[in-house]
Structure formats: structure tokens, C-alpha cells
C-alpha positions as CSV (number, residue, x, y, z in Angstrom):
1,X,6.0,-24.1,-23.3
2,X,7.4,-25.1,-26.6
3,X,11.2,-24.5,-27.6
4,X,10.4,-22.4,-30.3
5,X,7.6,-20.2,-28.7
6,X,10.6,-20.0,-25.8
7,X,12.8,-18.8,-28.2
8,X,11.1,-16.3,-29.9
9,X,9.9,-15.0,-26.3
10,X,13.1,-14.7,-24.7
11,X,14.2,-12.2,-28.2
12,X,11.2,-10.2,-27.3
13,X,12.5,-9.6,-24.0
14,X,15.6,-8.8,-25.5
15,X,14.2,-5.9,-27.2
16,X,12.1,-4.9,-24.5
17,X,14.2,-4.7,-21.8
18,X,15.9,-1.8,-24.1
19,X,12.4,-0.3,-24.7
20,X,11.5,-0.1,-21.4
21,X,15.0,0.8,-19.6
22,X,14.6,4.1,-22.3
23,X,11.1,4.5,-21.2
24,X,12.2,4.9,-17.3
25,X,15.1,6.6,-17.9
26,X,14.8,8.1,-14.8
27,X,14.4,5.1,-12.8
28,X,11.0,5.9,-12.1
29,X,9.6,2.7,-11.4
30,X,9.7,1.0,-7.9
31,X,12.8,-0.9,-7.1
32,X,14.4,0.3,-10.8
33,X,16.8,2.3,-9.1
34,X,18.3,-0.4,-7.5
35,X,18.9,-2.8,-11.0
36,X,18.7,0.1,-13.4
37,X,17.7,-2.4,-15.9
38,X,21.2,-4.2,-16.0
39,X,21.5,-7.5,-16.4
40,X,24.0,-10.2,-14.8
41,X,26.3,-12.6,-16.9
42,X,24.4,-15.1,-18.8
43,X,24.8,-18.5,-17.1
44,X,26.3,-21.0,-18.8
45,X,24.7,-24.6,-19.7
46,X,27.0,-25.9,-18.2
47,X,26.8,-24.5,-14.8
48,X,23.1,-24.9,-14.5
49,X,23.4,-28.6,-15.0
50,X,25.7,-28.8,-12.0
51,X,23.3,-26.7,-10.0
52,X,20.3,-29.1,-11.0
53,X,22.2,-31.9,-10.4
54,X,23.9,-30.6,-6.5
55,X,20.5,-30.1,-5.4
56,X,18.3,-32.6,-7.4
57,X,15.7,-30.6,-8.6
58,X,15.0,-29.2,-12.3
59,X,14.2,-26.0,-12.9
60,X,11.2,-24.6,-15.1
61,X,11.9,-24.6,-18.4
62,X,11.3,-20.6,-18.8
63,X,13.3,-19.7,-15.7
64,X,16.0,-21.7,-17.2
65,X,15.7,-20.1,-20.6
66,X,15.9,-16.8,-19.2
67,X,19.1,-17.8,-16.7
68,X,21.0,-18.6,-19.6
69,X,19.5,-16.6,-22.1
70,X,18.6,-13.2,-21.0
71,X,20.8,-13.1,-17.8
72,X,21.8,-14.8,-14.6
73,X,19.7,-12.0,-12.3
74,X,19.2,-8.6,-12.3
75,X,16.6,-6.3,-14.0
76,X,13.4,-7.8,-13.2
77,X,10.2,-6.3,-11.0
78,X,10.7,-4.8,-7.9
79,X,14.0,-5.1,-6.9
80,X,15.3,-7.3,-9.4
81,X,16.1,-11.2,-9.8
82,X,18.3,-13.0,-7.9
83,X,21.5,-14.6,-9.3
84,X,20.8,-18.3,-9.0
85,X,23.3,-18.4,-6.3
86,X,21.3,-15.7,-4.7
87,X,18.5,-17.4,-5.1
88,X,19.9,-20.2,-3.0
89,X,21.3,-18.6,0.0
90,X,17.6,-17.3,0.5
91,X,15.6,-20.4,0.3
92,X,15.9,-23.0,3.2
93,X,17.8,-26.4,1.3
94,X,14.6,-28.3,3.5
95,X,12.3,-26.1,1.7
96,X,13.9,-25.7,-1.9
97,X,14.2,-29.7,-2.1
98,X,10.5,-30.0,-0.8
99,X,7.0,-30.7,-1.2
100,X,5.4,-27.7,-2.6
101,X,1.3,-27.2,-0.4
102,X,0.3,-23.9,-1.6
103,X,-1.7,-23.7,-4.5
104,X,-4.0,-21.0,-5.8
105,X,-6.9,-21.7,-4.4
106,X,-6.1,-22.2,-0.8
107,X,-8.8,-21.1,1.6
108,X,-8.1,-19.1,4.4
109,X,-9.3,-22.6,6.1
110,X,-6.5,-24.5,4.7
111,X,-4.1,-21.6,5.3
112,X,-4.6,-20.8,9.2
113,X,-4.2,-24.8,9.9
114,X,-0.9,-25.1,7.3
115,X,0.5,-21.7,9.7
116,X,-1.0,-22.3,12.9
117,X,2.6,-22.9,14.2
118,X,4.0,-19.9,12.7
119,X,0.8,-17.6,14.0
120,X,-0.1,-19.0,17.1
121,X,0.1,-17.7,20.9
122,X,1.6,-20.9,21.8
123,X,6.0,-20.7,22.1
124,X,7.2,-23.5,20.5
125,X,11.2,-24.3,19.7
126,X,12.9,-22.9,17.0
127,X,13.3,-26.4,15.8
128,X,9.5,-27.1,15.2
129,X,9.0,-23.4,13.6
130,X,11.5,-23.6,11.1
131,X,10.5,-27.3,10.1
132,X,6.8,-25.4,9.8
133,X,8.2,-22.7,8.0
134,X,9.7,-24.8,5.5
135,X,6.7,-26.7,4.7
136,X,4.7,-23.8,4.2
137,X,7.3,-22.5,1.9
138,X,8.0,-26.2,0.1
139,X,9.4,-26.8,-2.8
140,X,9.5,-23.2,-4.5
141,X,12.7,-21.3,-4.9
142,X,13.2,-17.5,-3.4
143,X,14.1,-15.6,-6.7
144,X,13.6,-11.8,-5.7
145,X,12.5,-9.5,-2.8
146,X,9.9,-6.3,-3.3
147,X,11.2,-5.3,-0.2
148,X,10.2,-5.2,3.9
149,X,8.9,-8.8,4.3
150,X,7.7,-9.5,1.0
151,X,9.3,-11.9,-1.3
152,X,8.9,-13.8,-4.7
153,X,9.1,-17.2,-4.7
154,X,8.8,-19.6,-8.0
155,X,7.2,-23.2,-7.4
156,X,9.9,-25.8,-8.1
157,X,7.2,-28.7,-8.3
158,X,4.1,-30.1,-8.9
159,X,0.9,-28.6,-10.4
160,X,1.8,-25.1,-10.5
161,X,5.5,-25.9,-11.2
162,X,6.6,-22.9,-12.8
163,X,4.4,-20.3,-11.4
164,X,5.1,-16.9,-9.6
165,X,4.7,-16.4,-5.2
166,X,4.3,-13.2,-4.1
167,X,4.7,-14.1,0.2
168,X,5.2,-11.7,3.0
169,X,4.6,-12.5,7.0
170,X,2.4,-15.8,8.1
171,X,-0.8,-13.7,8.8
172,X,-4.2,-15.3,9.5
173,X,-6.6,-15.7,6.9
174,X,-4.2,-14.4,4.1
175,X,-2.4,-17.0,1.9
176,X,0.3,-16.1,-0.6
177,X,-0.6,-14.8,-3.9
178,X,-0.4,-16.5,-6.6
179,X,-0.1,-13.9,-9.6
180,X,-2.0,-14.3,-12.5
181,X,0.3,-15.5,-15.2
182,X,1.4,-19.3,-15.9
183,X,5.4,-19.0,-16.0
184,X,8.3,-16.9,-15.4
185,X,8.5,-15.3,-18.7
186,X,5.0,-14.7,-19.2
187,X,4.9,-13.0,-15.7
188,X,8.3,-10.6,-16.8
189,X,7.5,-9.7,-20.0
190,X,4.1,-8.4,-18.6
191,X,6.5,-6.2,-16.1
192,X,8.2,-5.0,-19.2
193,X,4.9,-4.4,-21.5
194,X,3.4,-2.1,-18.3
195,X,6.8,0.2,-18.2
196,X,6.5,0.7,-22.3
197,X,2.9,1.0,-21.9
198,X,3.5,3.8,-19.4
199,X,1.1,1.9,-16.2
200,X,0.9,2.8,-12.7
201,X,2.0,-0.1,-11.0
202,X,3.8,0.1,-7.9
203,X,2.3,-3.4,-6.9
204,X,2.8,-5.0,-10.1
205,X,1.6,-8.5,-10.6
206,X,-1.3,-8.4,-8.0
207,X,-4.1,-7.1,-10.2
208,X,-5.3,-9.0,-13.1
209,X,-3.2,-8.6,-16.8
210,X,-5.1,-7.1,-19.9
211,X,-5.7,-3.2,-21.2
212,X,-8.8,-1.4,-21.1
213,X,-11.0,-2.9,-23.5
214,X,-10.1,-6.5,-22.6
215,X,-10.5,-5.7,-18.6
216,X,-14.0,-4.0,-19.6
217,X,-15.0,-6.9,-21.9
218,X,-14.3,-9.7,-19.1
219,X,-16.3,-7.2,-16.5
220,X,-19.6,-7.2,-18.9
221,X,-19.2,-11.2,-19.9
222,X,-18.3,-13.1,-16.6
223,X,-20.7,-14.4,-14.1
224,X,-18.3,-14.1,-11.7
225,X,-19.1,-11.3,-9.4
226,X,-15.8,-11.5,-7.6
227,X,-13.9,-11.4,-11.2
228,X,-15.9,-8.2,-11.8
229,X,-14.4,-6.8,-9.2
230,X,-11.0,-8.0,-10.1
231,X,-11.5,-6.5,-13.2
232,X,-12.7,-3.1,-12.5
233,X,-9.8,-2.4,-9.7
234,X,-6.9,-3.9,-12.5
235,X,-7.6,-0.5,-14.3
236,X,-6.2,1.6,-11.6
237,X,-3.0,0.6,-13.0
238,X,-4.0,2.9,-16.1
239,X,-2.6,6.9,-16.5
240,X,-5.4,7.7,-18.6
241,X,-8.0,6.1,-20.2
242,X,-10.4,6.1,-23.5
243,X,-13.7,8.1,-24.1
244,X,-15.3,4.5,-24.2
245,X,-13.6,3.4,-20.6
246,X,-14.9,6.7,-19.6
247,X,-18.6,5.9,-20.6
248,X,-18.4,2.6,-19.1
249,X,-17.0,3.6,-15.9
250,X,-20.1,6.3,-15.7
251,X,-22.9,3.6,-16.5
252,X,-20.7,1.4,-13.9
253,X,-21.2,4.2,-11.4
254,X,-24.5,5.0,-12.1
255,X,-26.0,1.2,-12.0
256,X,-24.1,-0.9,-10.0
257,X,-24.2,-0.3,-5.7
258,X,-21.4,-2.8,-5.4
259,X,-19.4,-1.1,-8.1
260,X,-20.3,2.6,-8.0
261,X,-17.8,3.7,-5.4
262,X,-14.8,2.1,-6.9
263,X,-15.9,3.0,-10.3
264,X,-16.0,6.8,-9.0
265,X,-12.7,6.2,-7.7
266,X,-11.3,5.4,-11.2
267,X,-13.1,8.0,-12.8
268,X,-11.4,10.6,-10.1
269,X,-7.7,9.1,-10.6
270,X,-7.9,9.4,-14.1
271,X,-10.4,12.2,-15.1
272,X,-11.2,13.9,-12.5
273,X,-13.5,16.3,-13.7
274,X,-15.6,13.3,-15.1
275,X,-16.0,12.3,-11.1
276,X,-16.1,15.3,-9.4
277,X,-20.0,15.8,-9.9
278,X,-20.7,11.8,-8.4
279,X,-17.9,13.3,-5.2
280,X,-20.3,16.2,-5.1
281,X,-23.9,14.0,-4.6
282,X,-22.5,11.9,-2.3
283,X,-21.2,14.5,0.0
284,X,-24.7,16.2,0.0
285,X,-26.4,12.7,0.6
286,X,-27.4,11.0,3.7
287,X,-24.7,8.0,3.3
288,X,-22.2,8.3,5.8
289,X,-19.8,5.7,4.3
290,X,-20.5,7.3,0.4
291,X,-19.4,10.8,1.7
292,X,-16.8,9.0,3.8
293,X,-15.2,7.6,0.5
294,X,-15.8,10.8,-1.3
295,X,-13.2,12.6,1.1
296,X,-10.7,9.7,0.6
297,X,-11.0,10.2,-2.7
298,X,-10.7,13.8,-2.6
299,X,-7.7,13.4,-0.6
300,X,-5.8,10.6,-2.9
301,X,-7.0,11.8,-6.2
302,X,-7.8,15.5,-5.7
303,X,-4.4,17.4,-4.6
304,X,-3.6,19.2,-8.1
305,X,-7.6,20.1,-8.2
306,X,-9.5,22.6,-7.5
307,X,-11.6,21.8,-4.2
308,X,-13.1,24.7,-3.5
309,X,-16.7,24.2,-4.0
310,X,-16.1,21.2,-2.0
311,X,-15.2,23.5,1.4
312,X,-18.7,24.4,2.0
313,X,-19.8,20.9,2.1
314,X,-17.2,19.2,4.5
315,X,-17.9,22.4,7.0
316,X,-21.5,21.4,6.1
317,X,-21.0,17.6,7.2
318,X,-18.8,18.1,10.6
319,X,-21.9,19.1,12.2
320,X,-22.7,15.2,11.8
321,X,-19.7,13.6,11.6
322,X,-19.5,10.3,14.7
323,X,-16.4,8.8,13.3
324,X,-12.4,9.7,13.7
325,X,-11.6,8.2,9.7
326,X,-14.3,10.9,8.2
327,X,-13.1,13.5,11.0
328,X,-9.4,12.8,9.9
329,X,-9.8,12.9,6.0
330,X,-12.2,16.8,6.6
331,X,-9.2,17.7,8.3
332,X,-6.5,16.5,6.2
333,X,-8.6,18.1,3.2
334,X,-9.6,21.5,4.7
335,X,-5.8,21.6,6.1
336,X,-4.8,21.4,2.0
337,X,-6.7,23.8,1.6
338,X,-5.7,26.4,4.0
339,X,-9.7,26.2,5.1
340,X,-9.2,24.8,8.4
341,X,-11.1,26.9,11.2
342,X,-10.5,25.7,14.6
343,X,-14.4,27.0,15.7
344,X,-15.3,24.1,13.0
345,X,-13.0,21.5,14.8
346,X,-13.8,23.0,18.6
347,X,-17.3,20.4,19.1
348,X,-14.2,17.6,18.5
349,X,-12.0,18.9,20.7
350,X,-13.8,17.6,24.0
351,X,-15.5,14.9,22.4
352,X,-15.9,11.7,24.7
353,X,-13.6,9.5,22.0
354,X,-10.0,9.9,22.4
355,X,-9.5,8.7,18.3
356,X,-12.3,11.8,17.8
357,X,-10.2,14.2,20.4
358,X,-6.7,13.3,18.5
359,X,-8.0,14.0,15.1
360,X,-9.4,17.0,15.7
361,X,-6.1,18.0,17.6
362,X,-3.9,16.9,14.2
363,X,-6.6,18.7,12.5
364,X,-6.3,22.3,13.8
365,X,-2.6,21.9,14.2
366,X,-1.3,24.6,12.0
367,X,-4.5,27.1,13.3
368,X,-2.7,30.6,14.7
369,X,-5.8,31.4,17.2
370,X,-5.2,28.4,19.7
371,X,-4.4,30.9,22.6
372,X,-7.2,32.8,21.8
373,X,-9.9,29.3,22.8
374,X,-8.0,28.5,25.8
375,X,-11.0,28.0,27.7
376,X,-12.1,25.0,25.1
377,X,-8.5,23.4,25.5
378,X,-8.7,24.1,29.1
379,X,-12.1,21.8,29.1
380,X,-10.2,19.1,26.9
381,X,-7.7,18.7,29.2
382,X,-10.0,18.7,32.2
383,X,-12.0,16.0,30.3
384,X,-9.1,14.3,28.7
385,X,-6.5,14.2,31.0
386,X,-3.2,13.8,30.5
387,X,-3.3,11.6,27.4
388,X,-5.1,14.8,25.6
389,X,-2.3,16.6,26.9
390,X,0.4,14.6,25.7
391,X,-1.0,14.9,22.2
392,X,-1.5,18.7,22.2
393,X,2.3,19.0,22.8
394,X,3.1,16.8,19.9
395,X,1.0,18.0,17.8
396,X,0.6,22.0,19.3
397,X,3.9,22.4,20.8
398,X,3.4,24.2,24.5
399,X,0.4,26.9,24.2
400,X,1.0,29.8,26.5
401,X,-1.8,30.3,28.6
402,X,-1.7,31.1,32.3
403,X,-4.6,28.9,32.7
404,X,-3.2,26.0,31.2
405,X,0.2,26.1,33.5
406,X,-1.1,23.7,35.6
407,X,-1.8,20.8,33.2
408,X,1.2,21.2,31.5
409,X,3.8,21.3,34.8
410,X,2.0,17.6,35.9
411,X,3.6,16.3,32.6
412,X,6.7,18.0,32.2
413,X,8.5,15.6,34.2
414,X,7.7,13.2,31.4
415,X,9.5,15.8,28.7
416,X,12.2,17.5,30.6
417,X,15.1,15.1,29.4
418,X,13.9,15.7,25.8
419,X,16.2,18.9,24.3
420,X,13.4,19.3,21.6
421,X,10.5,19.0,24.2
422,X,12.2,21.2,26.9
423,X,12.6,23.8,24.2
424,X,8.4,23.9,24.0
425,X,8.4,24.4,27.6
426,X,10.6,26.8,27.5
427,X,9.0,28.7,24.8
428,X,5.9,28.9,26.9
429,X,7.4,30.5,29.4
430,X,9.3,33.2,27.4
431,X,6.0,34.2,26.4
432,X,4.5,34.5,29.4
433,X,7.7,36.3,31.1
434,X,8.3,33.4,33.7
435,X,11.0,31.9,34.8
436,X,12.7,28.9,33.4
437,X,12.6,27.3,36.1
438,X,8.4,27.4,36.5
439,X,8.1,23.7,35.7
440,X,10.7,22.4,38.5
């Protein structure tokens, strides 16, 4: 990056950082709570020279620029940026004064045999793992944490010297992310320009830059199937969107199988009413998986609608429903609703499938008539034994029922010692005037 072009970016962060710490007042934004947009002392010239020259290494030029120019840590996305100190005490000296490996096309090939140490069955000594470790995380620089495991990381060295690491556990098959932008400042005045522009992004940096138009223009001119997709699921990251995003999303979801469900996604999260008819068709049709992802949808993007004409047709498909995930999401939508009837959930109840049992179990939870189908619990816990059981009283508390005594004193040894589990017990018996004692 050229010093003047530097310059003048590092004033326009200046002036954003005021723009966007007035736009989340509120500290709306993840992690802003905990940097409220406050910045640390500058650090001097002088004081980065003595770091670069302790630990032998020189940092990117736009890290540096914004170190001593904009501030020594602090507001940043997620949690913030580490002071350069910070910074330090995170990152391994074996691995901040290495060899940097990952790049941004690593396969999962290359990954699994770079971690095989850190993710395999095998014990090996803390000696070998951590000398693993810190080649996997070479040369790059811990500058930030979005929280849990995950970390950001900027590469010290070599090819993509100067570029952005999103890292969080060793898994199998799933390198680090490289995010899209090619230096530090680029990548936070992006974070800045999504809080003035008003973006959803709680995961910021993982989905590609750009606003509407530019994300629909690289969708309808690359070749690049798997950059399509990119581009369509970057504009979930968008409020609201344009009568023209709107009319390309349609023609998206009305010509393009790989596309259509994500594009009906988008059109629900942002206009609902412009999805609801596509939520409608695919609930009536005979794909399993479409009506599947209609009741996600209805679930994530359809709490402040109206989902009543939808009742009919999840009631409709439970007489065919042969997976817990579509069971669940009926329930968890019915349940909203206050629609949930246990006669609709009953047929569940005693399914063979323990994941089918339990979700029609979580379903009916709240239902007022469970005494009244004792017979149908009795049969679940006849079929189910005591693992149905165990989730009925989690889920049910204790349902008083002479004829259901039995199954529920051959676990209360398991629950007696539990003050709020004994008190479900207990309750039971009230109710059916025995004593408290009735368990043993």
C-alpha cells in the first residue's frame, strides 16, 4: 500500500469510527459492548521499533499505520484489538517468529495432514502438540478474539503477509478462514462501513464484501458456481433490500434448483411477504427437504408474521413426516402459535425412533390434556422404557396418573436427591391424595 493512500485511509477511519460509534449508540453490535468504540493510546514510533527489533520481525505496514495512528488496540470487530502487548502474550514466541503454512487455498487434504497431531486418537506429549500447534499457527500474530475458541490472527510473513485469520478449534476437514480483504485496514474499515450502513452481521468478515448491486452483478457474470453461492448468501448481511434485489431474488428462486431455497430464504428475512407464497408451494409439494426448509424458515424469519394460513398445512404434513428435524421445527412452529394439539403429536409419541419420541415429547410440552391420553403415555413408556421416561419428567414434569405410578417409582431413585425433581414427585402425589412417602 502506498504512504499516501495509507494516509488518507487511516483519516477515513478517523471519521468513521465517530460515524459508526453514533450509529450503535446502543452498543448493538456483537462484542461493541465490550470496546464501546474507544480506542487505546496511540503507540509511539518509537516503541514499535523496539518491539520489531526484540522479536525480529516487521510488521505490515497497515497494522503499523493503524498502531500508531489510529490507536494501540481497542475498538475493532468483535471484541476489539489487542494492544500490541496483548497481542504478544497470546501468540506462542515459536509461532509469532515462525514459518507461516496456511494460505487461502488450503484443501481440506493439506489441512487434516498439517493437524493430524492436534486431531488425532493417538496421545502424544505436550511437547510434540505444542511444537504442532505452533506450526499450524506460524508466523501470524494473535491480534483479537470473537470469543469461545475463535480468534483473529494477522500473517506476519510471506505471501499473504498482511492478511486477516479468522481460527477456532483444529477440526478435520475445516482450515482457517482467510477473510476476503488484502490488509488490516482494508478489512476494518469494511467493519466500520457495515455499522454506518446499518448490516446484519454478527459474523462479520466471513461472507464476501460489496452491497447489493455489486453482489448481484458478480452472481450474473462469474463462471464460478461456488462464487455464485458466495455471492447470494453475502446478502443475508442486508436489513432491507431494493425493488431490483427483490426481482432478482424472485427470478433466482424461480430458475435456479441449486439457488432457489437460499434465495427464498433471503426473500423471507428481508420481505417476507415477497416469500411467503414460494413457503406456501413448497409446503403443499411432495419435497420432503423443500417443506423441511420452509418450516426453518418459517421458524427463523417468520416470528413477527402472521402464520396462520400456514397451520393447516404443517397439521396437513405430520401425517407424513419420517424425520425428528421436520417433526421438531412443526412443533417449535405450531407451539408459537399456540396451535399445538397433542392428538396431532400422539402417532410420535410411540414412534420406534427415540430422536422422533423426544421431539414429539418437547413438542406437546405446554399441552393442558396430557392426563386426559394417559393410555398413549402409558404405551410410550411400555415401548420406550425408561429413557422415554426420563424425558417426560424433563420436559412434562410428573403427570398424575394412577396408571403411570409404576413407571415413575422405578426412576425416582434416580431424582430423589434433586430438590427441583423431588418437588415433581411430590406434586404427583398431592394430586392423587397419596402419601409422600409412595415412591420410597
Amino acid at each position: 500500500m502506498e504512504l499516501e493512500q495509507q494516509t488518507a485511509q487511516l483519516e477515513r477511519i478517523k471519521v468513521k469510527l465517530g460515524q459508526a460509534r453514533r450509529k450503535d449508540a446502543e452498543f448493538a453490535e456483537f462484542g461493541a459492548s465490550s470496546h464501546q468504540y474507544k480506542l487505546k493510546k496511540k503507540l509511539t514510533a518509537g516503541k514499535l521499533a523496539d518491539w520489531e527489533a526484540r522479536y525480529g520481525i516487521k510488521l505490515p505496514e497497515p497494522f503499523a499505520g493503524f498502531l500508531t495512528e489510529i490507536g494501540n488496540g481497542g475498538a475493532g470487530p468483535y471484541y476489539g484489538i489487542y494492544t500490541l502487548g496483548q497481542a504478544t502474550s497470546y501468540t506462542e514466541l515459536p509461532a509469532l517468529q515462525g514459518r507461516a503454512v496456511l494460505h487461502p487455498e488450503m484443501t481440506a487434504e493439506e489441512w487434516n495432514l498439517l493437524t493430524e497431531p492436534l486431531t488425532g486418537e493417538r496421545d502424544i506429549p505436550d511437547e510434540e502438540y505444542e511444537k504442532a500447534r505452533n506450526k499450524a499457527l506460524g508466523g501470524m500474530l494473535c491480534i483479537g478474539t470473537q470469543g469461545c475458541d475463535y480468534e483473529m490472527y494477522l500473517v506476519l510473513e510471506g505471501k499473504h503477509r498482511g492478511r486477516i485469520v479468522y481460527t477456532s478449534e483444529f477440526y478435520p476437514d475445516h482450515p482457517f478462514f482467510f477473510v476476503y480483504e488484502d490488509n488490516f485496514l482494508d478489512w476494518y474499515e469494511r467493519w466500520l462501513d457495515e455499522i454506518i450502513l446499518d448490516y446484519h452481521n454478527p459474523w462479520f468478515g466471513s461472507r464476501l464484501p460489496g452491497d447489493e448491486n455489486t453482489l448481484i452483478q458478480l452472481y450474473r457474470t462469474t463462471p464460478d458456481g461456488k462464487l455464485q453461492v458466495k455471492a447470494l448468501e453475502a446478502m443475508f448481511k442486508f436489513k432491507r433490500i431494493a425493488p431490483t434485489t427483490l426481482e432478482f431474488l424472485n427470478n433466482v428462486a424461480e430458475q435456479s434448483p441449486r439457488d432457489s431455497k437460499t434465495a427464498i430464504s433471503l426473500l423471507c428475512k428481508t420481505t417476507f411477504a415477497a416469500g411467503r407464497p414460494y413457503l406456501l408451494k413448497l409446503l403443499q409439494s411432495d419435497d420432503a427437504e423443500g417443506a423441511l426448509h420452509a418450516l426453518t424458515i418459517l421458524n427463523t424469519h417468520g416470528k413477527n408474521q402472521d402464520r396462520t394460513e400456514f397451520i393447516p398445512l404443517i397439521r396437513q404434513r405430520l401425517e407424513h413426516v419420517d424425520d425428528a428435524e421436520t417433526l421438531r421445527y412443526a412443533g417449535y412452529i405450531l407451539k408459537d402459535c399456540d396451535a399445538v394439539s397433542f392428538s396431532d403429536f400422539a402417532p410420535f409419541l410411540c414412534h420406534a425412533s427415540l430422536d422422533m419420541q423426544t421431539a414429539a415429547v418437547y413438542a406437546v410440552r405446554d399441552c393442558r390434556n396430557k392426563q386426559e391420553n394417559w393410555e398413549i403415555i402409558e404405551q410410550m413408556f411400555r415401548s420406550g422404557g425408561t429413557e422415554v421416561v426420563r424425558s417426560t419428567i424433563s420436559y412434562w414434569d410428573v403427570i398424575p396418573h394412577e396408571k403411570l405410578l409404576p413407571y415413575y417409582k422405578a426412576v425416582w431413585p434416580e431424582y430423589k436427591r434433586n430438590p427441583n425433581f423431588r418437588e415433581k414427585f411430590a406434586a404427583c402425589l398431592r394430586a392423587l391424595h397419596l402419601p409422600e412417602d409412595y415412591f420410597g
